[in-house]
N, C-alpha and C positions, 0 to 999 in steps of 0.2 A: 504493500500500500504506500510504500515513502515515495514510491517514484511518478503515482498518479497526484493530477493538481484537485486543490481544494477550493471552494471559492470561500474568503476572508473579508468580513467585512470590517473597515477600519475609519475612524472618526478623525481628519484634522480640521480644528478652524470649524466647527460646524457644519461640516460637510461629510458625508459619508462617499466612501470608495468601494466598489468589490474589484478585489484583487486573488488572481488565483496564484496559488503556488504551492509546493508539495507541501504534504503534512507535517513531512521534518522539518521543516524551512517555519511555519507557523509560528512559533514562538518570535524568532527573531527578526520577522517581519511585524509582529504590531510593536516588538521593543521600538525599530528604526520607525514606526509611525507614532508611538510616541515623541521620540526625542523629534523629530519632525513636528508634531503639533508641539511641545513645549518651547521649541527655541520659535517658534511662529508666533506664537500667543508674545514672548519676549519681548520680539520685533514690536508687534502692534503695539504691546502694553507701552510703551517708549512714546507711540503716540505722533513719532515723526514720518512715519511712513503709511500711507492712503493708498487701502484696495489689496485684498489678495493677494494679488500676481505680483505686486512690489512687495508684500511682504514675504511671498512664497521667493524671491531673488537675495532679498538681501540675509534669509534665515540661510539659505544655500550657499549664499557666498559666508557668511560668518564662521558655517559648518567645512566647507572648503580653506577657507583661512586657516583653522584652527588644524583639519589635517595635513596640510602645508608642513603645518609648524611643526607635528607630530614626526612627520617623516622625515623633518631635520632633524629632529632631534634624536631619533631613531640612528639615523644615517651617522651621527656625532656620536654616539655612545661604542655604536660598531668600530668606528676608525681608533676611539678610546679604549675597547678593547683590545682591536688587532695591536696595537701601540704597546701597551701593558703586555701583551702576550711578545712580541719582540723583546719587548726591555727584560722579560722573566728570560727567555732561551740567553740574551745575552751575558745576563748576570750566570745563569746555570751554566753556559760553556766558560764563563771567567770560573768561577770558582773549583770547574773540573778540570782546568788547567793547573 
């Protein structure tokens, strides 16, 4: 059954969606309609942004901002690794000299 689609009905903004997608997928599709309606509602609550579609662009671009940032950050950790993990072979071949 995981690989046949389900149809999902999901709330943002006062609005309802059916979206189909398998069973196993279900959870973590109304999670992402969640956080989708909460950073929207955000948006409006702010009060500077008029109408849906600007508020459905600019939750998107804040959510895109922020993954940006994520996968810098991601990307730094890794180089901070690889780094760390040179400096350890380093010291381990000085010291087995």
């Amino acid at each position: 059954m995981s690989g046949s689609s389900v149809p999902v009905t999901i709330r943002i903004l006062d609005r309802e969606y059916q979206i189909a997608c398998r069973e196993d997928e279900r959870e973590a599709l109304q999670a992402a309609a969640s956080m989708v309606h909460e950073r929207m509602q955000e948006v409006r609550s702010r009060g500077n942004v008029i109408g849906t579609d600007r508020v459905a662009v600019m939750a998107a671009l804040n959510m895109a901002h922020e993954l940006i940032a994520l996968k810098e950050t991601e990307e730094s950790c890794e180089r901070m690794r690889n780094r760390v993990s040179e400096l350890q072979d380093r010291v381990a071949t000085a010291l087995s000299e």
